[in-house]
C-alpha positions as CSV (number, residue, x, y, z in Angstrom):
1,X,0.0,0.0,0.0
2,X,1.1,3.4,-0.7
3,X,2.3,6.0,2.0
4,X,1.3,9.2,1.5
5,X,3.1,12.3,2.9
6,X,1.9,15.7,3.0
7,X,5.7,17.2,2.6
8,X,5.7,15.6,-0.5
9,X,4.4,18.6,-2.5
10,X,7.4,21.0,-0.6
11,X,9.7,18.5,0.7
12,X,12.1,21.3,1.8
13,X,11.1,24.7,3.5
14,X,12.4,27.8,2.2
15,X,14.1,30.5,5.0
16,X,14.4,34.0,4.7
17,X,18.1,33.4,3.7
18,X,17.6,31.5,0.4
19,X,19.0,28.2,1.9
20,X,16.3,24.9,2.0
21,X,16.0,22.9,5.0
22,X,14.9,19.6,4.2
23,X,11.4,18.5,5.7
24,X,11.2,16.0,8.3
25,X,8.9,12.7,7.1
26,X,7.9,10.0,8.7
27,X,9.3,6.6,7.5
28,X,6.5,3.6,8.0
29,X,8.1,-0.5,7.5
30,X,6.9,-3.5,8.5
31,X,3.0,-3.2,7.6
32,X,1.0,-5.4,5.5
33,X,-1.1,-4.1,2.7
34,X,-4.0,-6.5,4.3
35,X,-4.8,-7.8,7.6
36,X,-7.3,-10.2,8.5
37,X,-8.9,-10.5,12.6
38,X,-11.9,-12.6,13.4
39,X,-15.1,-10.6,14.9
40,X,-14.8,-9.5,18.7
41,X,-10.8,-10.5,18.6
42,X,-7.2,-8.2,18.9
43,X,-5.9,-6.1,16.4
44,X,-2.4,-6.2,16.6
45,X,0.0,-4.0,14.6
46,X,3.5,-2.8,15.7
47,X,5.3,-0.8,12.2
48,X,8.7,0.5,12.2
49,X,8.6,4.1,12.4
50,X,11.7,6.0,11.7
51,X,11.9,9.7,10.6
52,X,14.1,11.3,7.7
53,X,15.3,14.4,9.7
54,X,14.8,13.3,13.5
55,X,17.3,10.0,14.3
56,X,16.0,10.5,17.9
57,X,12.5,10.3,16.7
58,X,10.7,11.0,20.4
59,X,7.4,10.1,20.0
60,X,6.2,13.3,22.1
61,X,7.0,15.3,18.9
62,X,3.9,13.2,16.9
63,X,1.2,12.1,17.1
64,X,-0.3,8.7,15.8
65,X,-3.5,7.8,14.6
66,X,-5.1,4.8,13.5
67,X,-8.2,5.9,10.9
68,X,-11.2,3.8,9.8
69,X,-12.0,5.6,7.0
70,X,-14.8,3.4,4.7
71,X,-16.5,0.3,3.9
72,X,-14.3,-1.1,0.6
73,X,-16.0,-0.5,-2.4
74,X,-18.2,2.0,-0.6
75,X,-17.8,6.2,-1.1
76,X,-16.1,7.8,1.7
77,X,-18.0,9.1,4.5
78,X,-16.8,10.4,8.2
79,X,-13.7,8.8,9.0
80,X,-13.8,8.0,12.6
81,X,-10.1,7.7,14.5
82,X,-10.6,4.3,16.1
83,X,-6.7,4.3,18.3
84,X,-3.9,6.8,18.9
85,X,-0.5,5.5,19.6
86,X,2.5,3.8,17.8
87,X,1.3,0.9,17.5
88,X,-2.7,-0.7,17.9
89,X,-3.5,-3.2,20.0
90,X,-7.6,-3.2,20.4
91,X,-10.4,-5.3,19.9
92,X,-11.9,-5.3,17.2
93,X,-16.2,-6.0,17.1
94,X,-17.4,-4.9,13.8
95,X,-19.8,-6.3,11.5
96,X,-17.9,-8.9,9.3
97,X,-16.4,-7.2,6.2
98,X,-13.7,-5.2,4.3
99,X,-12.8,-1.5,5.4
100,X,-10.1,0.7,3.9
101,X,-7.7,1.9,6.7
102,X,-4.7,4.6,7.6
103,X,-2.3,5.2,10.2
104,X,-1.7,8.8,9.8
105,X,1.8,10.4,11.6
106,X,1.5,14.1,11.9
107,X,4.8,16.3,13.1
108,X,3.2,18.1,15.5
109,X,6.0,20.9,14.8
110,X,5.4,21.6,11.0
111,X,1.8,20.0,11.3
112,X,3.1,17.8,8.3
113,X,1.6,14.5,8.0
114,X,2.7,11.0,6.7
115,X,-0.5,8.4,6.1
116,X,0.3,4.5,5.6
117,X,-3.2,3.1,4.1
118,X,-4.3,-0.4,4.6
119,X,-7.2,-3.0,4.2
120,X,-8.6,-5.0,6.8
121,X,-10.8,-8.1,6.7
122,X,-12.8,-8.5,9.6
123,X,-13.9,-12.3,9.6
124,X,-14.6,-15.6,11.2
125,X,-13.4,-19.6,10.5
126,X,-16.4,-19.6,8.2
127,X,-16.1,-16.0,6.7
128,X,-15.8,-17.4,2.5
129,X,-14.9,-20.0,0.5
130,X,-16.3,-23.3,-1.0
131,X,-19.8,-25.0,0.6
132,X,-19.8,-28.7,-0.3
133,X,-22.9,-31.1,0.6
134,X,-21.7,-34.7,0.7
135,X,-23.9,-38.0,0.6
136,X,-21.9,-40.2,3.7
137,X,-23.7,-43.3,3.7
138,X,-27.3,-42.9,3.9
139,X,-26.6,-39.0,5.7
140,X,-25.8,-35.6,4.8
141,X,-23.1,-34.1,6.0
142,X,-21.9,-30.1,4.7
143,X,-17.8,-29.5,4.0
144,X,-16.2,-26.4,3.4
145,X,-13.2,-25.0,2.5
146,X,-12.6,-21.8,4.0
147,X,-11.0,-19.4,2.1
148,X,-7.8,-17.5,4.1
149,X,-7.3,-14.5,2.3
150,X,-3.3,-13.6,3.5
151,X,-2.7,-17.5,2.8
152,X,-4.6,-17.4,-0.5
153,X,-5.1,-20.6,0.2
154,X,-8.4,-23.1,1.5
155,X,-8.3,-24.4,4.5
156,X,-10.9,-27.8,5.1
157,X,-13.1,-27.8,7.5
158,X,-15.2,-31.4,8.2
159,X,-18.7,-31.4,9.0
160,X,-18.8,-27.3,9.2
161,X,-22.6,-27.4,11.1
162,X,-20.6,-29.4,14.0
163,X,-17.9,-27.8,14.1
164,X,-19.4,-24.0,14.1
165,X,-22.1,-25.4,16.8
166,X,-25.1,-24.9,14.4
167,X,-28.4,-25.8,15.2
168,X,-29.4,-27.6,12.1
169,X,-28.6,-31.6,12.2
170,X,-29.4,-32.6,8.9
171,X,-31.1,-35.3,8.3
172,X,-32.0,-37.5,5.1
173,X,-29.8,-37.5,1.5
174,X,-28.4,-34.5,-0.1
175,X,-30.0,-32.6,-2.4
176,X,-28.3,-28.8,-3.1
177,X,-27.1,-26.0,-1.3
178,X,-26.5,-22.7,-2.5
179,X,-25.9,-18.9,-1.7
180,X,-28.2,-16.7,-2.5
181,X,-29.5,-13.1,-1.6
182,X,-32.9,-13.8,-0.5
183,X,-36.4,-11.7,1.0
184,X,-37.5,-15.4,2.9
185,X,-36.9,-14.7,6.3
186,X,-37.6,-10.8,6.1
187,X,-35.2,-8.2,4.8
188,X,-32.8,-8.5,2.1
189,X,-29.9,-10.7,3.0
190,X,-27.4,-13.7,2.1
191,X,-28.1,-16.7,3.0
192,X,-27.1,-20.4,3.0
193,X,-30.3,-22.7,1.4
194,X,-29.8,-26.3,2.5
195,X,-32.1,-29.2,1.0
196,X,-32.3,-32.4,1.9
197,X,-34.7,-35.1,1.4
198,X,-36.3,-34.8,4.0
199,X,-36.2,-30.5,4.3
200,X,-35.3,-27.3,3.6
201,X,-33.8,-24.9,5.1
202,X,-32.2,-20.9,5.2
203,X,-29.0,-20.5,7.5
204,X,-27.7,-17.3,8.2
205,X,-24.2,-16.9,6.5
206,X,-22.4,-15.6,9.4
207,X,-22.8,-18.9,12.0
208,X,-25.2,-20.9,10.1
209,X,-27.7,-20.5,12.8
210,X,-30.6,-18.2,12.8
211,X,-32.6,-21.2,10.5
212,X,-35.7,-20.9,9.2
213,X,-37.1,-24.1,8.2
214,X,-39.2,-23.8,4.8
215,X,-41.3,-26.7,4.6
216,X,-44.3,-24.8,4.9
217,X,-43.3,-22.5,2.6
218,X,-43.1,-24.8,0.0
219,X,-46.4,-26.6,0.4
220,X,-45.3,-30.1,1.3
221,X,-42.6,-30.5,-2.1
222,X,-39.6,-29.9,0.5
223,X,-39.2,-34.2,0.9
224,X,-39.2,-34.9,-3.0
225,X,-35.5,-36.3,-4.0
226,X,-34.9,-34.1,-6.8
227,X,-35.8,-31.1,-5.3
228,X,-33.0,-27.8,-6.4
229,X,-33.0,-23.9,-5.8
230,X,-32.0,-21.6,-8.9
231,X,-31.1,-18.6,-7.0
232,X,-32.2,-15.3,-8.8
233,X,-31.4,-12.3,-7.3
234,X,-34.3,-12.3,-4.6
235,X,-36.5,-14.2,-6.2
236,X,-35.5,-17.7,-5.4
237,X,-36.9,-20.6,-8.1
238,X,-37.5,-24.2,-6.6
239,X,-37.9,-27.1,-8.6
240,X,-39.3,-30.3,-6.9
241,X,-41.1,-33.3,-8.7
242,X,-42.0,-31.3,-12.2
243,X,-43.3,-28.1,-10.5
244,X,-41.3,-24.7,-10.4
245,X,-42.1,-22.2,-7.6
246,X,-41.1,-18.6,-7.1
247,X,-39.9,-17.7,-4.5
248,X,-41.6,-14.2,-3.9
249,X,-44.5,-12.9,-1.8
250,X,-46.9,-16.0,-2.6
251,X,-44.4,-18.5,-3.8
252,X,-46.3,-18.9,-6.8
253,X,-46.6,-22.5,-8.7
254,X,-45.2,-21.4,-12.3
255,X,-45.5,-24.5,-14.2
256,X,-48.2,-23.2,-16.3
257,X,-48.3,-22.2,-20.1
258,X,-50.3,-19.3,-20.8
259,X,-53.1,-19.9,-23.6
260,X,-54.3,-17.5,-26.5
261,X,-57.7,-17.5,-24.3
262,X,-55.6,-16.4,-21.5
263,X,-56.4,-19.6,-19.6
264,X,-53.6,-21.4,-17.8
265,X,-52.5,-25.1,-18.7
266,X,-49.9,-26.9,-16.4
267,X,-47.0,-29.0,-17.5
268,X,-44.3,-31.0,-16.2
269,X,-41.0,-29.1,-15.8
270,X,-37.4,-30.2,-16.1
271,X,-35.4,-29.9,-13.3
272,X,-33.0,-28.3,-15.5
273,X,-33.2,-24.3,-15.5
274,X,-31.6,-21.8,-17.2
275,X,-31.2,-18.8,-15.3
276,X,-29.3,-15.4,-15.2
277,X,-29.0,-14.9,-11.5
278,X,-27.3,-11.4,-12.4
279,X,-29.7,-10.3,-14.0
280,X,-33.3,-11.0,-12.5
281,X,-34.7,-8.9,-14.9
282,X,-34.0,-11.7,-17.7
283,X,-36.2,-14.5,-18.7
284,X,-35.5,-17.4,-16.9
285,X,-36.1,-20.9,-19.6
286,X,-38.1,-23.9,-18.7
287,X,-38.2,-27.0,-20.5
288,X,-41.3,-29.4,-21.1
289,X,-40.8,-33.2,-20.4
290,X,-44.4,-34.2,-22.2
291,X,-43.5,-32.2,-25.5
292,X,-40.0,-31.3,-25.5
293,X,-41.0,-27.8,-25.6
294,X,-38.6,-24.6,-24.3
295,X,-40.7,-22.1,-22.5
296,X,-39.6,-18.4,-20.5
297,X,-40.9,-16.8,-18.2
298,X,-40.2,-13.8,-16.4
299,X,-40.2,-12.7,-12.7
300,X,-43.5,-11.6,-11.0
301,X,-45.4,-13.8,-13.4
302,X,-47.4,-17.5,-12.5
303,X,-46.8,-18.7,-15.6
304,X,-44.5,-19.2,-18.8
305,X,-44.9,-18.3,-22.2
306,X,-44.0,-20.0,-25.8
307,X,-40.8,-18.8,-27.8
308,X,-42.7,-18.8,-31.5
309,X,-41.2,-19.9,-34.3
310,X,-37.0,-20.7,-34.4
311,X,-35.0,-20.3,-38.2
312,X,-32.7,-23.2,-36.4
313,X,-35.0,-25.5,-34.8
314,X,-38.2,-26.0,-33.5
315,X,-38.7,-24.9,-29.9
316,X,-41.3,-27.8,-29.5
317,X,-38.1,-30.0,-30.2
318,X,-40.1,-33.6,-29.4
319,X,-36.5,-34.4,-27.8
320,X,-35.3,-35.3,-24.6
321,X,-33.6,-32.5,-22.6
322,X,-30.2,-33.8,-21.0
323,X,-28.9,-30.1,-19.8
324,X,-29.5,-26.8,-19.8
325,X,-27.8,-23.5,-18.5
326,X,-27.6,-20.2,-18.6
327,X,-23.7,-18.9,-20.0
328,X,-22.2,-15.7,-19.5
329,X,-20.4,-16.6,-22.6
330,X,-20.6,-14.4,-26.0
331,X,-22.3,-11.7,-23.4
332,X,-25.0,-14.3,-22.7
333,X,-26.6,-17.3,-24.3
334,X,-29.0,-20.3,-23.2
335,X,-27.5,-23.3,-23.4
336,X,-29.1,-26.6,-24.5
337,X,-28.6,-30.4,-24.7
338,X,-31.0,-32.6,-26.6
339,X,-31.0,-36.1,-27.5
340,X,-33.2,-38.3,-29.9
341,X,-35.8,-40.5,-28.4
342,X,-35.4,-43.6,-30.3
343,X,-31.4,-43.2,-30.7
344,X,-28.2,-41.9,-29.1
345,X,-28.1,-38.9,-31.2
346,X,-27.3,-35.6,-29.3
347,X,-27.4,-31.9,-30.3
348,X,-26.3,-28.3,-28.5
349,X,-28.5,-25.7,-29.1
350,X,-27.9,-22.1,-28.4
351,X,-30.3,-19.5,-28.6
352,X,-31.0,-16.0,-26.6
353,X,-34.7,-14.4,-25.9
354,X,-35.0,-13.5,-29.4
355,X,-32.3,-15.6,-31.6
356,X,-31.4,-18.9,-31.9
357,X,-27.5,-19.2,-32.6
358,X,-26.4,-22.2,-33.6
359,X,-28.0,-25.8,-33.4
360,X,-25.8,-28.4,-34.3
361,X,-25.8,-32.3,-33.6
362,X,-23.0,-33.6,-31.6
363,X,-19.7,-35.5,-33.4
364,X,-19.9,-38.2,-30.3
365,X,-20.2,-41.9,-29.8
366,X,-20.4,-40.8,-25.9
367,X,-21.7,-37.9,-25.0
368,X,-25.0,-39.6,-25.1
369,X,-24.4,-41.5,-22.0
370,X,-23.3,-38.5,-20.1
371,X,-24.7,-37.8,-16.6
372,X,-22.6,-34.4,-15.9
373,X,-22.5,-31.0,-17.8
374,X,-20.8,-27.8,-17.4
375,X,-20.7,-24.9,-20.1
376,X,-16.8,-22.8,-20.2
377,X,-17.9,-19.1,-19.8
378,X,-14.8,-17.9,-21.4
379,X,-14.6,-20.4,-24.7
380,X,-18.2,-21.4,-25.1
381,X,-16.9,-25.1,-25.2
382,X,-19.4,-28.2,-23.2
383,X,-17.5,-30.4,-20.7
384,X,-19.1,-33.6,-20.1
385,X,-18.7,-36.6,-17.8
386,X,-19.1,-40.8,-18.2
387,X,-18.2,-42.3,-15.6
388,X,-14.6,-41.8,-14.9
389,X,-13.8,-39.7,-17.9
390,X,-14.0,-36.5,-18.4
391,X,-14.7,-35.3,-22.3
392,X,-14.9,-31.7,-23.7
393,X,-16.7,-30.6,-26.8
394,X,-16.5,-27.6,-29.4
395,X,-19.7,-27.5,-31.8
396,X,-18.0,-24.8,-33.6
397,X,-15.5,-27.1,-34.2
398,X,-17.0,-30.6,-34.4
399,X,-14.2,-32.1,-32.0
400,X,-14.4,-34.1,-29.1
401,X,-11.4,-34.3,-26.8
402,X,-10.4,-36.7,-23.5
403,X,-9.7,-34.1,-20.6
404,X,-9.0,-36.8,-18.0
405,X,-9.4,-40.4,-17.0
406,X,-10.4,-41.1,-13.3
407,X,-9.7,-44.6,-13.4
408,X,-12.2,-46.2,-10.9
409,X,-13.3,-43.2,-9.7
410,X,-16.6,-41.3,-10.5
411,X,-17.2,-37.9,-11.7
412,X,-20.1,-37.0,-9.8
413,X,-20.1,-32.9,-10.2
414,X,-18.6,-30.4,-13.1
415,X,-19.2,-26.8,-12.3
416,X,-18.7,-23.6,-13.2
417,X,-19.2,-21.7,-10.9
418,X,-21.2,-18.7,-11.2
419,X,-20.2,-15.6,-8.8
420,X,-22.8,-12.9,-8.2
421,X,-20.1,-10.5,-6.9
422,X,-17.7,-11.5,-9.6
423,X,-20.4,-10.0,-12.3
424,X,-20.6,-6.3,-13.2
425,X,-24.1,-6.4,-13.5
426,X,-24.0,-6.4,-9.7
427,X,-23.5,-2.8,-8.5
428,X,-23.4,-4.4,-5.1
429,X,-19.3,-3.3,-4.2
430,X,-17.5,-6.5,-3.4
431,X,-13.6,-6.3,-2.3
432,X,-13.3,-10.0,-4.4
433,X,-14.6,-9.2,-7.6
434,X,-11.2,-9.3,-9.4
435,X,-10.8,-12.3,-7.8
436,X,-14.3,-14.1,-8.7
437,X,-14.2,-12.8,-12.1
438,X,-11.0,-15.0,-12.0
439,X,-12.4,-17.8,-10.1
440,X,-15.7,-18.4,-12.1
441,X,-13.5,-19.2,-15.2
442,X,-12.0,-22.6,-13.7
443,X,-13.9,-25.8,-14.0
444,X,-14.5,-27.9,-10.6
445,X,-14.5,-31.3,-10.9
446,X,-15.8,-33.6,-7.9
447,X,-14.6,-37.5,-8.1
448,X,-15.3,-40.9,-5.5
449,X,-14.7,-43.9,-5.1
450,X,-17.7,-45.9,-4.9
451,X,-18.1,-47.6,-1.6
452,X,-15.5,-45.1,0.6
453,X,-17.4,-42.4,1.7
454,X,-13.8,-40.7,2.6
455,X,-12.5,-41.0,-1.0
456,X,-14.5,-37.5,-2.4
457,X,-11.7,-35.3,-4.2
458,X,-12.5,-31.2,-5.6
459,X,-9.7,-30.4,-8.4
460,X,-10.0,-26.9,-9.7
461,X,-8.5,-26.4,-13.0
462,X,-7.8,-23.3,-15.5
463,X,-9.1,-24.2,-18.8
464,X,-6.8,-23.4,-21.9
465,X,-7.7,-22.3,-25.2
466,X,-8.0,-24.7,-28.4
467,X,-9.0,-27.7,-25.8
468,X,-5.5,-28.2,-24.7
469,X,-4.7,-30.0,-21.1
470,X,-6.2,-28.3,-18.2
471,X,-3.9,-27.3,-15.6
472,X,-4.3,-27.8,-12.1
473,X,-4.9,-25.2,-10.0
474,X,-5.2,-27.4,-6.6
475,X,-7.0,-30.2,-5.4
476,X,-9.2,-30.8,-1.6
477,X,-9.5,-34.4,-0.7
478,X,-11.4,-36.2,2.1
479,X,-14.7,-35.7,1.4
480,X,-17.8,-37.6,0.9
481,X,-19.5,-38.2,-2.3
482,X,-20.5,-34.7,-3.6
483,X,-23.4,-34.1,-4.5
484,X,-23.9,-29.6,-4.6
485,X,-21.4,-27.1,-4.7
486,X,-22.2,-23.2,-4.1
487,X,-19.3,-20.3,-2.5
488,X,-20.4,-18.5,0.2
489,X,-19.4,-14.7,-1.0
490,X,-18.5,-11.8,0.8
């Protein structure tokens, strides 16, 4: 960080004689450009101070303050000076965060002041990082790595309801979790969204207490195996056993296709939905199992409407739907894959609210046995997953290559994952969005071993252009199988 002196602009004073004296400055070593305390614990920080034109340097000639001067990311307001001295040494019980700091040395003799600027985190053990919900047995249990910002590194943290003395025992097989800025629960807030099959639940990101269970909520679909959230700014969407509900005022059922007589007919959802969680504004795209049919819809609505006619393909394919996504790649596209009822023959489709892109059947002899999906937002390239072996595809191209062999373990999660701070569609100010923008880039993959629920493995890899090797970023083992993946953002 820089230091800033005010003698900078006249560094030497100008007598009556003619002849410069040089301008006495204060010399600050030994501080960190971050620091990082947990909530309601010491701040400890003891610089070198030495002075350019005072080797005595008696502290009664100065005076020392340390300045909290804003939230980061936030416009300045009324610093506040928080400790005097040489050194701090206080406790610290702010709300968990980022705020830009100073220690400011002022020569009480020339009034001439010297300011050292600096960031500090305040935090706990569970402050960021990675959420993982692992099948162990016939249980749930939730990981995480927490994230250790001076370390840059993850640290793992087993069975993090136990260990941060949550309420919540969870109970049944694992269904998602996710982060999300959410209304349920009153005001407007993050949260952590837990499903199981045998609940739901909201956990306050800061302890993961303060849980509101929402099985009422959801009128009775919280117990359904395949139930997900789709986060959406806050506007949550849950899918569970064909239905899609919104998660606003009513927690309207919006599994319903608007007629030209303006009457409502239901259909059976997919659980696969494409949705633009940075922007809530966008339409969100449902697919119908019955006809194969891609339907939007758009926030404050109970039902979804038909696309019209394609130039590409039909939107009432008649196919079966094996993914679908939202990418932020090419400044936004939907993201489809289709396959033949009567044969293995797949196709991507791309398309936006008002184009279709490309549509284009799949140079594969595997991708039709594929169970895992995951669309790069910087090349636009599919990554896929059969068993062990992890494929990736450009339709541009036509070419299929091997990423990785597993062996006899299983690929049971590819992500990219999607930051909401890491977008600049989020005005929300976020001291990681350099580093999310980076971090939503690299594909996670999730392997086990079948029968050791202690043999669950994270990789995070960059992904290189032209379909070359991916290179390993680092890898987490020790966990159970994986079955959702979300970051808990700050």
């Amino acid at each position: 960080m820089a230091v800033v002196s005010m003698a900078l602009t006249h560094s030497c004073n100008k007598p009556s004689d003619g002849h410069y004296t040089p301008v006495n400055e204060a010399i600050v070593t030994g501080m960190d450009s971050i620091y990082t305390v947990y909530s309601d614990s010491v701040l400890r920080i003891k610089p070198n101070i030495t002075y350019s034109q005072d080797p005595i340097g008696d502290t009664a000639n100065y005076t020392y303050e340390w300045i909290w001067l804003n939230n980061v990311g936030y416009s300045p307001t009324n610093s506040k000076v928080i400790f005097t001295g040489p050194s701090i040494n206080m406790v610290i019980s702010w709300d968990k965060g980022a705020y830009e700091m100073s220690l400011r040395i002022t020569d009480r003799r020339s009034k001439l002041f010297t300011e050292k600027f600096f960031t500090l985190l305040v935090t706990n053990e569970i402050y960021e990082g990675y959420l993982l919900l692992c099948k162990e047995g016939e249980k749930s249990r939730l990981d995480m790595l927490s994230y250790k910002e001076t370390e840059n590194q993850f640290v793992y943290l087993k069975d993090v309801l136990e260990n941060q003395h949550s309420g919540l025992l969870l109970k049944g097989l694992p269904n998602f979790v996710e982060y999300g800025v959410t209304q349920i629960g009153g005001g407007q807030k993050g949260g952590i969204f837990i499903g199981t099959t045998k609940g739901v639940w909201l956990l306050r990101k800061d302890d993961l207490n303060d849980i509101t269970n929402l099985k009422y909520i959801l009128n009775g679909t919280s117990t359904l195996p395949d139930m997900r959230l789709y986060p959406l700014g806050y506007w949550d969407l849950f899918y569970a056993g064909g239905k899609v509900i919104s998660g606003d005022q009513q927690f309207s059922d919006i599994t319903n296709i608007q007629q030209a007589d303006g009457s409502l007919l239901p259909f059976t959802a997919s659980p696969f939905l494409a949705v633009n969680f940075f922007i809530a504004q966008n339409p969100t795209v449902l697919f119908n199992t019955a006809s194969g049919e891609f339907l939007w819809h758009v926030l404050g609505l109970n039902y979804c409407s038909s696309f019209g006619k394609g130039n590409l393909f039909n939107y009432k394919t008649g196919k079966d739907l094996l993914y679908l996504a939202y990418s932020l790649y090419s400044n936004g596209q939907y993201v489809a894959v289709l396959k033949d009822h009567s044969n293995d023959s797949v196709y991507i489709a791309r398309f936006n609210r008002f184009t279709q892109l490309s549509y284009q059947q799949v140079a594969s002899t595997v991708i039709a046995h594929a169970t895992h999906f995951a669309i790069s937002p910087e090349y636009g390239t599919l990554f896929y997953s059969v068993n062990g072996r992890l494929y990736q595809y450009d339709d541009e191209k036509g070419k299929e290559e091997l990423m990785a062999d597993y062996g006899p373990a299983t690929i049971n999660l590819l992500q990219f994952h999607n930051f909401l701070y890491g977008s600049d569609d989020v005005k929300t100010p976020s001291y990681n969005k350099a580093r999310y923008k980076d971090m939503q880039k690299q594909i996670l993959v999730c392997t086990f071993i079948p029968g050791n629920d202690t043999s669950g493995k994270l990789e995070r890899f960059e992904v290189t252009p032209g379909m070359q090797p991916l290179k390993l970023i680092d890898n987490h083992i020790g966990f159970g199988e994986v079955a959702s993946l979300t970051y808990l953002e700050r």
